[in-house]
C-alpha positions in Angstrom: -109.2 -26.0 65.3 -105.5 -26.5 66.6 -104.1 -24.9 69.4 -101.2 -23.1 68.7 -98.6 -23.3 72.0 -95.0 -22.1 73.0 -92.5 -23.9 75.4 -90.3 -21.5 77.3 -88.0 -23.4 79.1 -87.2 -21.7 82.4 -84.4 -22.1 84.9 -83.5 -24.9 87.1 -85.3 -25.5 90.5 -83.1 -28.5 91.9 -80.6 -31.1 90.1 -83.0 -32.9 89.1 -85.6 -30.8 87.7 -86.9 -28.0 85.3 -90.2 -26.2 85.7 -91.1 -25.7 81.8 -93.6 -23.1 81.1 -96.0 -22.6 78.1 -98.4 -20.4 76.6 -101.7 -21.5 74.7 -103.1 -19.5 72.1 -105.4 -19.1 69.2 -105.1 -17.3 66.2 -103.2 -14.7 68.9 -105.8 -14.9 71.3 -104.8 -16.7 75.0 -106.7 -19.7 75.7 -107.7 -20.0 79.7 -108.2 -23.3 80.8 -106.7 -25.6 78.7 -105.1 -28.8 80.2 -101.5 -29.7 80.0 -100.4 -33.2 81.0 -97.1 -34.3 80.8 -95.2 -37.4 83.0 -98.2 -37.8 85.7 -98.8 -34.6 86.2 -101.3 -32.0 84.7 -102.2 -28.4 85.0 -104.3 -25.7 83.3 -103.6 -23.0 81.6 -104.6 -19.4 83.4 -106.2 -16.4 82.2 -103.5 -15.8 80.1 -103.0 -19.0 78.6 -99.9 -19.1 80.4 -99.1 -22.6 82.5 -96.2 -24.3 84.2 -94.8 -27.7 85.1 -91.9 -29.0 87.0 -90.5 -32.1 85.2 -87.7 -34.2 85.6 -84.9 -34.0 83.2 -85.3 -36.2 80.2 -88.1 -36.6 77.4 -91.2 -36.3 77.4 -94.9 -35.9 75.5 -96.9 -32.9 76.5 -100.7 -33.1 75.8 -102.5 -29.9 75.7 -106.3 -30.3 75.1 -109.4 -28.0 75.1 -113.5 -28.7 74.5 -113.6 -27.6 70.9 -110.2 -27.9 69.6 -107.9 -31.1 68.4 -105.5 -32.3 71.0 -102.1 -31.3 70.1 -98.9 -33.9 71.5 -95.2 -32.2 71.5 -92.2 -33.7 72.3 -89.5 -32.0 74.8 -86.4 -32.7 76.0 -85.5 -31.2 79.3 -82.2 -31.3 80.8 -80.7 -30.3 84.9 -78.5 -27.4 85.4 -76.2 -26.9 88.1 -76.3 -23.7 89.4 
């Protein structure tokens, strides 16, 4: 099975830095505790299947993975906003 997920990128937090949000689903349904790693850092996805992580601008591979279902590898490209 593949999870299905959606990138949201949300606002700025510093020059340097956007906190990216997600949301993992399947077949519609939210997925809880699935992990998201991406540039050293990891998190897991809540009740909801929603999750968040502040990365630096630039590139980068996001692995989300779950017991039971293929990993699934995306590529983002984040970039800083002045505010």
């Amino acid at each position: 099975m593949t999870l299905f997920f959606l990138a949201l990128l949300g606002f700025a937090s510093s020059l340097t830095a956007e906190t990216t949000t997600g949301v993992v689903r399947f077949q519609g349904q939210p997925i809880p505790g699935a992990l998201i790693e991406a540039t050293g850092k990891q998190t897991t996805s809540d009740e909801s299947g929603l999750w968040s992580l502040e990365l630096p601008a630039g590139t980068h591979q996001i692995r989300i993975s779950m017991f039971g279902f293929t990993q699934l590898t995306i590529i983002i490209s984040t970039t800083s906003t002045s505010l």
